[in-house]
Residue, then its C-alpha position, 0 to 999 in steps of 0.5 A: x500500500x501506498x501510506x501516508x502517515x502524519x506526525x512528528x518524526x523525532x528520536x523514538x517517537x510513535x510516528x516515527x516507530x510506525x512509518x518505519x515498520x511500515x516500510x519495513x513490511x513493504x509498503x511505500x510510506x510518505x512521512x509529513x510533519x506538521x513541524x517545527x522540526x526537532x532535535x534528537x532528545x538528550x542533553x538539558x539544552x537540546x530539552x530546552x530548545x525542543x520545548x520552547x519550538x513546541x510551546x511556539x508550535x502550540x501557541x500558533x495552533x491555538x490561535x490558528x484553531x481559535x479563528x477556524x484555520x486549519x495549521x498549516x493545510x497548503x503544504x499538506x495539500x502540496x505533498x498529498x500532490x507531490x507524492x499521492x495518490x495514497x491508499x490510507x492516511x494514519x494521523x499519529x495524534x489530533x495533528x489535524x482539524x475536521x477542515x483538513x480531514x474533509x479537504x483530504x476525503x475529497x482529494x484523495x478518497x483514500x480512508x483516513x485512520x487515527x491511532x491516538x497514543x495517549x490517556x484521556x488526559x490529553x483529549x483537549x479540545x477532541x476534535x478528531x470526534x468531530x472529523x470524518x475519520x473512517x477509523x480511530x484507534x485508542x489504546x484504552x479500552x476504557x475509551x473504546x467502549x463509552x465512545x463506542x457505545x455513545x457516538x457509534x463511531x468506527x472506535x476500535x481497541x488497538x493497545x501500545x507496542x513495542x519495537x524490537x529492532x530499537x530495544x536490540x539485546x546486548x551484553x552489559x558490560x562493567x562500565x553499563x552496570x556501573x552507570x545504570x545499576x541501581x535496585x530500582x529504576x523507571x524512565x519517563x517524565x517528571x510530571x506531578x503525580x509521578x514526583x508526588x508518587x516517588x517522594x514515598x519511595x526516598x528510603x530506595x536507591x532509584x535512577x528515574x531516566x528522562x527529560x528535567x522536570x518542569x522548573x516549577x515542579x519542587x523534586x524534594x528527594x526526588x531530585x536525587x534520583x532524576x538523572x536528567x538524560x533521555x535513554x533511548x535504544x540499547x541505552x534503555x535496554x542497558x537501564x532496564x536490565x541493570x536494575x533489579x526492578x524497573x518500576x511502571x507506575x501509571x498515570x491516573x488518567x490510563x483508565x483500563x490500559x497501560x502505557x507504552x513503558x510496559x511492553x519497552x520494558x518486558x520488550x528489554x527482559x527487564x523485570x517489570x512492577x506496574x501500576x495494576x489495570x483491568x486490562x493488563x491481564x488480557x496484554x500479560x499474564x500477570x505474577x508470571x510476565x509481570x508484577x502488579x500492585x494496587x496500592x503503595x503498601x502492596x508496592x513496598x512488600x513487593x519491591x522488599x521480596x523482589x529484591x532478594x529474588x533474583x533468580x524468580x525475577x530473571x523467570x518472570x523477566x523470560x516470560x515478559x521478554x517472550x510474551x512481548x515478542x510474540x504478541x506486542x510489537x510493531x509488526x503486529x499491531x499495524x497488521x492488525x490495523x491495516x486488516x481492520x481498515x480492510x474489513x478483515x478484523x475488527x481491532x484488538x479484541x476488548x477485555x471482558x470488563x466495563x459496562x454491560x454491552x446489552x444496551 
């Protein structure tokens, strides 16, 4: 197929991730960026610099959306001219208005797909809910099941992934462990539940890897266990597999789902603790590939009996590593999708819980 896929190409980003692996099963893919481009993550200035062009790029849409324009449609036009005719289009995220997704319907007559890789958290305005998307694709279930029972949209379930050929396993060497070693670790961003979240956790040694904090947030212990540097690649694996535990504790707002930390994680052999979901156990076979805990007392016995496991804590890691592998990468998600679009599935199948379905 021909795919045009719309989003912001940067170092491990979804967008990025998908146009690859969707070349990689042979098919011919154009990438547009609605832009500013950006700079690999890393180091404090490149964080700095990419910020400030998202925030300029942020205050430029609001204004843009508030006077009913659409970002930047001309050159979106210009390259569905320049590379089309196109067999799908797959926006990466609400890069678009409901303007832009009609002019495209018209231009190109090729069915348009959202696959939207956040929480509910980051829904603001939602108005691909208002955009003639043919499909939409959520990684929570939770979303899939009220929009879909309430609008009668074309919503389907399609969870997170993970890609093997950017988590490559590698032989730790003496210098990884000395960099990455540590009892407990995680990597994300620094926001303010999570900050709230690990304050209870100062009496451990942890290494949280990723972006700086906000300048506003106040760390308190937390600011001893922030490394301030963005892992990607084998340096994730490196990270993962050298703590004995690499702590997923998930935003409140993933509902019934999970994150993409958690099949990186299993993705790496790292032996994962994760915030417990009604939907993890359709993903993973919970105590067996991954650990789950509910509440911040269960958390403490946990990480208290796991550090002292090791050998029960490489065969849960095994387990996660397999399971991810065969069932949650890139690959088998966008086969799932492109045979949704072509009427042949019907997305990731729901777990068995929420409302009942015989209204």
């Amino acid at each position: 197929m021909k795919v045009l896929v719309i989003g912001r190409f940067y170092e491990e980003g979804f967008a990025d991730f998908i146009s690859k692996e969707l070349a990689a099963l042979g098919h011919t893919v154009t990438e547009y960026d609605p832009g500013p481009k950006l700079r690999s993550f890393g180091s404090k200035a490149r964080f700095y610099s990419n910020r400030t062009k998202q925030t300029i790029l942020g205050l430029k849409k609001q204004l843009m959306v508030g006077l009913g324009f659409s970002n930047d449609l001309r050159s979106l036009i210009r390259c569905v001219e320049k590379f089309g005719p196109f067999e799908l289009i797959l926006s990466c995220h609400d890069f678009l208005m409901p303007n832009d997704i009609e002019v495209l319907k018209k231009l190109t007559g090729a069915p348009l797909a959202l696959w939207y890789p956040d929480p509910v958290w980051s829904f603001h305005r939602h108005m691909f809910l208002n955009a003639p998307f043919d499909f939409l694709f959520f990684k929570d279930p939770y979303l899939v099941d009220i929009l879909s029972r309430n609008l009668g949209k074309r919503v389907f379930y399609l969870p997170e992934c993970f890609s093997p050929t950017s988590l490559r396993d590698v032989v730790l060497t003496d210098e990884d462990r000395r960099r990455f070693g540590t009892d407990i670790c995680a990597a994300g961003n620094l926001y303010a539940y999570r900050i709230s979240f690990f304050q209870n956790l100062a009496d451990h040694e942890i290494k949280i890897w990723g972006l700086p904090a906000p300048r506003w947030a106040r760390l308190g212990p937390v600011k001893h266990m922030a490394k301030n540097y963005f892992i990607a690649h084998t340096e994730k694996v490196k990270a993962f597999r050298s703590a004995k535990i690499v702590l997923n504790n998930l935003n409140p707002s993933e509902i019934w789902g999970t994150n993409v930390r958690t099949f990186e994680i299993c993705g790496a052999r790292g032996f994962q603790i994760v915030d417990w979901r009604p939907g993890l156990e359709q993903l993973f076979d919970t105590d067996r590939e991954v650990v789950t805990f509910r509440s911040l007392e269960e958390l403490r016995h946990l990480i208290a009996h796991y550090l002292t496991s090791d050998i029960e804590r490489e065969v849960i890691a095994k387990a996660g590593w397999e399971r991810a592998h065969r069932d949650h990468t890139y690959e088998r998600r966008l086969r799932l999708l492109l045979a949704t679009v072509n009427g042949q599935e019907r997305g990731f199948p729901l777990p068995s819980i929420g409302w009942d379905r015989r209204y």
